[in-house]
C-alpha positions as CSV (number, residue, x, y, z in Angstrom):
1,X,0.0,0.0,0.0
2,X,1.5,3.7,-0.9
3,X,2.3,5.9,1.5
4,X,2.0,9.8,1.6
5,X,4.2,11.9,4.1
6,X,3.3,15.2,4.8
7,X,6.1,17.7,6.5
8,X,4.2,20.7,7.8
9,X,3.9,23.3,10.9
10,X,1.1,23.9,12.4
11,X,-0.6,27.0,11.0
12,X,-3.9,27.3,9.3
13,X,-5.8,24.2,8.2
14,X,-4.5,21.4,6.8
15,X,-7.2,18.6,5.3
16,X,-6.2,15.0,4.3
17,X,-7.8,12.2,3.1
18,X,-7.7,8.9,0.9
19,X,-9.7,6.0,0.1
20,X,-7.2,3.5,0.3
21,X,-2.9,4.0,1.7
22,X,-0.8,5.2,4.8
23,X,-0.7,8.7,5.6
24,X,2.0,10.2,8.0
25,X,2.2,13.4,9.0
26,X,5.3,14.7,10.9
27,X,5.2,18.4,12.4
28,X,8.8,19.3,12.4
29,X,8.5,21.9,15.6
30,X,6.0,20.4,17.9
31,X,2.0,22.1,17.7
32,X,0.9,24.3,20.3
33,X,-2.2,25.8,19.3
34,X,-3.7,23.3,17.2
35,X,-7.0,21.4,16.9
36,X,-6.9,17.4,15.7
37,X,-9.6,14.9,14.6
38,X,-8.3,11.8,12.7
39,X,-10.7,9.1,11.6
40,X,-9.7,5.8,10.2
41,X,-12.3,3.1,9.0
42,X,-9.7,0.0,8.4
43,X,-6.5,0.1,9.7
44,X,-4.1,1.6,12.5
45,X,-4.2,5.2,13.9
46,X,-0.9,6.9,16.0
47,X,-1.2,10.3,17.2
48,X,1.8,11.4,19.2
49,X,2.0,14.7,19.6
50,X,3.1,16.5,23.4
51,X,0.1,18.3,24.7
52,X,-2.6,17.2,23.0
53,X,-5.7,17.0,25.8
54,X,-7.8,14.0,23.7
55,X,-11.8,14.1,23.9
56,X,-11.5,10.5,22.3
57,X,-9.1,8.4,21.3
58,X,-9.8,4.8,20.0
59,X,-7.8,2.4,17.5
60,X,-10.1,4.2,14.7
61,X,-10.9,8.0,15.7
62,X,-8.8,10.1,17.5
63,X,-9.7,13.7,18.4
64,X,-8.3,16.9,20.7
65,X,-6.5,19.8,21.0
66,X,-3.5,21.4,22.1
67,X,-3.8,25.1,23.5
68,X,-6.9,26.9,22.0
69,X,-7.1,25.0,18.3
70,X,-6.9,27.7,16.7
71,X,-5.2,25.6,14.4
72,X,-6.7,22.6,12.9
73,X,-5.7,18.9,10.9
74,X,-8.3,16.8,9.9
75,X,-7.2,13.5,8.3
76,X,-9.7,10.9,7.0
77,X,-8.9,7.7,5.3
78,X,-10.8,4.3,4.8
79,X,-7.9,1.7,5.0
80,X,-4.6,2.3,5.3
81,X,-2.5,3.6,8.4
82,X,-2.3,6.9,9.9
83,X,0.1,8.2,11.5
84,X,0.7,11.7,13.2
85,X,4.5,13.1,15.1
């Protein structure tokens, strides 16, 4: 299965999402003002990011924020494995 890496920082809104392959998304300088939700139908789901105060996190859906969220990454994908650093 492909995978697509994305290097970003945090500001603005940033919206990814697939059908089918691995995502990974690696924030070079750690978030601090940024609001996550990351949904996964078939496969794994890894968010590791420092700070991040999660209203649910399961094998599937993860979803929280650091700071206010004034930020925001959505990342949606229906098999594959997602990954956010």
């Amino acid at each position: 299965m492909p995978k697509t890496n994305f290097s970003t920082d945090e500001k603005g809104e940033m919206n990814i999402k697939t059908e089918t392959g691995d995502i990974g998304v690696d924030y070079g300088t750690e978030p601090s003002n940024l609001k996550v939700k990351v949904e996964n139908a078939k496969g794994d789901t890894s968010v590791n990011l420092g700070g991040l105060s999660t209203a649910n996190e399961t094998n599937k859906d993860v979803s929280g924020t650091i700071g206010a969220g004034e930020n925001s990454l959505y990342v949606k994908s229906r098999s594959g494995t997602i990954e956010v650093k």
